[in-house]
C-alpha positions, -999 to 999 in steps of 0.1 A, spaced: -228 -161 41 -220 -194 52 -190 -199 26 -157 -179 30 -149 -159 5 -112 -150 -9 -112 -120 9 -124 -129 43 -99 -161 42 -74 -136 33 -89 -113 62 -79 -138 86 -42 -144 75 -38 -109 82 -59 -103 112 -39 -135 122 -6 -116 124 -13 -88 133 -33 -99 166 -1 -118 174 23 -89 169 1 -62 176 29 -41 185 35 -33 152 60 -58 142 38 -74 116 36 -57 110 51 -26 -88 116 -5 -303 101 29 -309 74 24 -283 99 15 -257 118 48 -263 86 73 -265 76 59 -233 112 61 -216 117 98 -228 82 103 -213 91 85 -179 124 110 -175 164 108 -181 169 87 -154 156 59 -178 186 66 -198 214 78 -173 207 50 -149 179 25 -152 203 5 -177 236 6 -157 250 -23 -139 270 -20 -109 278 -29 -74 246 -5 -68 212 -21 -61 186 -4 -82 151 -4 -64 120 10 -71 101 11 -45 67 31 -28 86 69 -22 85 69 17 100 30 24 135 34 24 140 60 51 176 72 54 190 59 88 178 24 71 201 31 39 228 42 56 232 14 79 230 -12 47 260 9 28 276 5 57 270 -37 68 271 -42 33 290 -20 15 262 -18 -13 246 11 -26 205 14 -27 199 36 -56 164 41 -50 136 52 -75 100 62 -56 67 58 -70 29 67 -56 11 41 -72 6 6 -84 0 21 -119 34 41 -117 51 9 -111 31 -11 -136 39 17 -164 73 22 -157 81 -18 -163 64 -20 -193 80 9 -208 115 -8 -198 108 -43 -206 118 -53 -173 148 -41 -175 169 -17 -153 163 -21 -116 167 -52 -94 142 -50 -73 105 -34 -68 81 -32 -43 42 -39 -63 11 -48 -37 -1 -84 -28 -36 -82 -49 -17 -73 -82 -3 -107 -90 -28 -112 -120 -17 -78 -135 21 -89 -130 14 -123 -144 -4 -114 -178 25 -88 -183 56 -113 -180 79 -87 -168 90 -108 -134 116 -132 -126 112 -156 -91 132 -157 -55 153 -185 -52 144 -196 -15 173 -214 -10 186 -177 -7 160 -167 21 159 -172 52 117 -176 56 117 -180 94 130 -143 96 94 -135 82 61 -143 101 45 -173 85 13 -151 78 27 -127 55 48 -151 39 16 -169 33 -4 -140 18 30 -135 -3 27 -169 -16 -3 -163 -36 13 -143 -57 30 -167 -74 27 -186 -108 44 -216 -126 55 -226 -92 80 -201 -84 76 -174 -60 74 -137 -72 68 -121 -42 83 -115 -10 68 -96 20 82 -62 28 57 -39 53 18 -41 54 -5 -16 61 -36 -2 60 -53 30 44 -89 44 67 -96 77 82 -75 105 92 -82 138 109 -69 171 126 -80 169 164 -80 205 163 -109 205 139 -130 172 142 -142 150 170 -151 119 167 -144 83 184 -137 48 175 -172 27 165 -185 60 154 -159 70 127 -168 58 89 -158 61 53 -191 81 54 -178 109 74 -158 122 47 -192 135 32 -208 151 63 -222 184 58 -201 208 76 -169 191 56 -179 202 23 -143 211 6 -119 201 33 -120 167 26 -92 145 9 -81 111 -9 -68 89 -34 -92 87 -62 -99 48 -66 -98 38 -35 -114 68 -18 -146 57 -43 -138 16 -26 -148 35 8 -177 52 -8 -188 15 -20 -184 -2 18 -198 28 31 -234 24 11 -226 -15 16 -228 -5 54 -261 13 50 -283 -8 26 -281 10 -6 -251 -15 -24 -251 -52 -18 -215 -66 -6 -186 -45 -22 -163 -76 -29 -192 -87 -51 -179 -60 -80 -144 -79 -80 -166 -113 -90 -178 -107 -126 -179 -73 -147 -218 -73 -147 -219 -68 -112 -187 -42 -111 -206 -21 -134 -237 -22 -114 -215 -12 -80 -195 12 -94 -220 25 -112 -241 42 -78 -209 43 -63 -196 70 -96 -233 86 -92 -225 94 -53 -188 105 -60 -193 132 -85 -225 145 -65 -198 149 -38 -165 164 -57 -176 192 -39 -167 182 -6 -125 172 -25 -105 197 -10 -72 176 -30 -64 144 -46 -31 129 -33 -17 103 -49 18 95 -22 28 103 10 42 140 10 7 148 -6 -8 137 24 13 153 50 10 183 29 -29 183 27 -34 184 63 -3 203 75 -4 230 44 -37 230 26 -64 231 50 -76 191 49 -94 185 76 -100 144 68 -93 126 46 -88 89 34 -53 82 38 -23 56 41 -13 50 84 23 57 77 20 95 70 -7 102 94 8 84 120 43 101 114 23 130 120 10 118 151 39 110 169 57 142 159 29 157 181 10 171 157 -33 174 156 -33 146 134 -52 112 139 -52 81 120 -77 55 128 -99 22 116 -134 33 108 -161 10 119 -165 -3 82 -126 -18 88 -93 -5 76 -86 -15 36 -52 -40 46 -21 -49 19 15 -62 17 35 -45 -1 64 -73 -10 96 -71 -28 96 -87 -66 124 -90 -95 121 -76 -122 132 -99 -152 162 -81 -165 178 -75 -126 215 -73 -129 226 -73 -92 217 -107 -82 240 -113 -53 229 -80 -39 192 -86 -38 197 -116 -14 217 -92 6 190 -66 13 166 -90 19 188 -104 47 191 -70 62 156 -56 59 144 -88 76 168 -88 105 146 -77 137 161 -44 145 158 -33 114 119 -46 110 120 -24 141 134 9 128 114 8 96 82 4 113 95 38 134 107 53 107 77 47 79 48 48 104 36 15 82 36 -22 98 72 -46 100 67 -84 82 97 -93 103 99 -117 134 106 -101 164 105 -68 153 85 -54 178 104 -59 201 126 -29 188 96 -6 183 102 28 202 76 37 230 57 64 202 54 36 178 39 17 198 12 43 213 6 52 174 -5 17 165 -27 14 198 -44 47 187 -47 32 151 -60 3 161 -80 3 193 -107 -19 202 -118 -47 179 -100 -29 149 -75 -55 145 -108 -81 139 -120 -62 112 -93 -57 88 -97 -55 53 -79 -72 27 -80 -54 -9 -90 -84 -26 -71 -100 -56 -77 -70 -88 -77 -87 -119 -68 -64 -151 -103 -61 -164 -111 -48 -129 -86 -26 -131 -91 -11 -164 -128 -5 -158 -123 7 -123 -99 35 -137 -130 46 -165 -150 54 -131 -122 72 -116 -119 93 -147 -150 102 -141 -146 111 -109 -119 135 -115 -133 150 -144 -166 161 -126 
């Protein structure tokens, strides 16, 4: 292809920042109520409260307790946080409150259409933000998700989801490791993933052998979707014997490989890695297809309370050292300048066996998922876990 397409421009932003931090510093009435008693009391002991606590839901392994502890303590504020596994948690659990209840959230970069159609987000004023604190790159990728000419989105820590292992159990080595290596023979039921995106592999896995034309090509119209997803469905259920588990956040990964007898899987780098650096036979690395890249940013909801207090975190979590000790901490990727410079020595070693080679070239990008993408692509992955 001789024209760039929204992905590969988007590619480049990130390769972009993370070649030049590669240290990891660069490193969502009566209805209303049935859905908030099905979401859980805290909808009704806390979600509505205002007070000098900052309400955030965020992804359940991104606010590490060191990091917490030391913002009480500069700050004197209180993170009340609420975890979540998925985009579609986050995306269900602001409907059902109208927007209301927390101050801020934490929804990935490609979902800005999704947010957008829903009209559940206020902006940033960025006379309040300090944007040389964040490298220009993520900010950039950040800006796209934006509408009526205000910002909505703010970068918090990128990653990538690819291929991990046990050492103990599987040998393999970068250039030869693929999304296809989930379906080899001898790993028939020891094999584990997140349902949509673990079929996304499946789809630049057959791209990368011939059998399905250019994956980004089902995010174009829904003609072509259906005729991707389509084989890709036919090849996952042929395969749900090889799912040891579905995990859906990052104790379900830990747990797969540590407790349940996973011996690869498809997973985030932040649990893996943890893994890894504790010294355990865990891996996490790029497969030659390219690791599947995001930002997850930081986003208010409309009916935030704790204004003042949201300009406060986001002055702390971008300070350097603190970029630095939630990279160590989360095992994902810091959006703030000069925070690699306060990565420890395992952190560092983690991302180097991550990303070794030309891995950092061949990053990813989940492209931009529009809602009808998303409502069809979650038909297939009913499928999938219904075979």
């Amino acid at each position: 292809m001789t024209k760039k397409t929204k992905s590969q421009i988007s590619a480049e932003e990130t390769m972009k920042a993370a070649k030049a931090h590669s240290r990891r510093g660069v490193l969502k009435s009566a209805v209303l109520l049935g859905s908030a008693a099905a979401l859980g009391p805290w909808v009704v002991q806390d979600a509505f409260s205002s007070s000098g606590d900052l309400n955030i839901m965020m992804w359940s392994d991104y606010l590490p307790k060191p990091f917490r502890e030391k913002f009480k303590a500069e700050t004197g504020i209180n993170i009340k946080h609420t975890p979540y596994g998925s985009n579609e948690e986050l995306l269900n659990k602001l409907k059902a409150t109208k927007g209301r209840g927390f101050d801020l959230i934490s929804p990935t970069n490609d979902r800005g259409s999704q947010w957008q159609d829903l009209g559940l987000l206020g902006s940033f004023d960025m006379n309040k933000v300090d944007t040389s604190a964040i490298l220009p790159s993520m900010l950039g990728i950040s800006a796209k998700f934006s509408w009526d000419g205000k910002p909505r989105h703010l970068p918090f820590l990128w990653g990538t989801e690819a291929m991990a292992y046990r050492t103990d159990k599987y040998t393999t080595e970068y250039g030869q490791l693929s999304y296809g290596d989930l379906w080899l023979p001898e790993m028939k039921g020891k094999v584990m993933g997140r349902p949509h995106s673990m079929m996304a592999g499946i789809g630049r896995y057959l791209e990368g052998t011939g059998e399905l034309p250019p994956f980004t090509e089902a995010y174009e119209t829904e003609e072509k979707m259906r005729m991707i997803w389509d084989k890709i469905t036919k090849f996952a259920v042929e395969h749900k014997p090889w799912i040891k588990q579905f995990w859906n956040d990052a104790d379900g990964q830990i747990n797969g490989f540590m407790q349940n007898g996973v011996v690869i899987g498809q997973t985030w780098d932040g649990p893996p890695l943890r893994l890894f650096k504790e010294g355990k036979p865990v891996r996490f690395m790029a497969p030659k297809e390219g690791a599947f890249t995001w930002v997850d940013g930081l986003a208010v909801p409309a009916g935030a309370r704790n204004v003042d207090a949201i300009y406060e975190f986001i002055k702390f979590a971008n300070k350097p050292e603190m970029g630095g000790l939630l990279a160590n901490e989360t095992g994902y990727n810091s959006v703030s300048t000069g925070a690699a410079d306060h990565l420890t020595e395992e952190s560092k070693k983690a991302f180097a066996s991550a990303y070794p080679g030309d891995a950092l070239d061949k990053l990813w990008p989940w492209p931009a998922t529009p809602s009808w993408y998303a409502e069809i692509r979650n038909q297939y992955r009913d499928k999938f876990v219904a075979a």
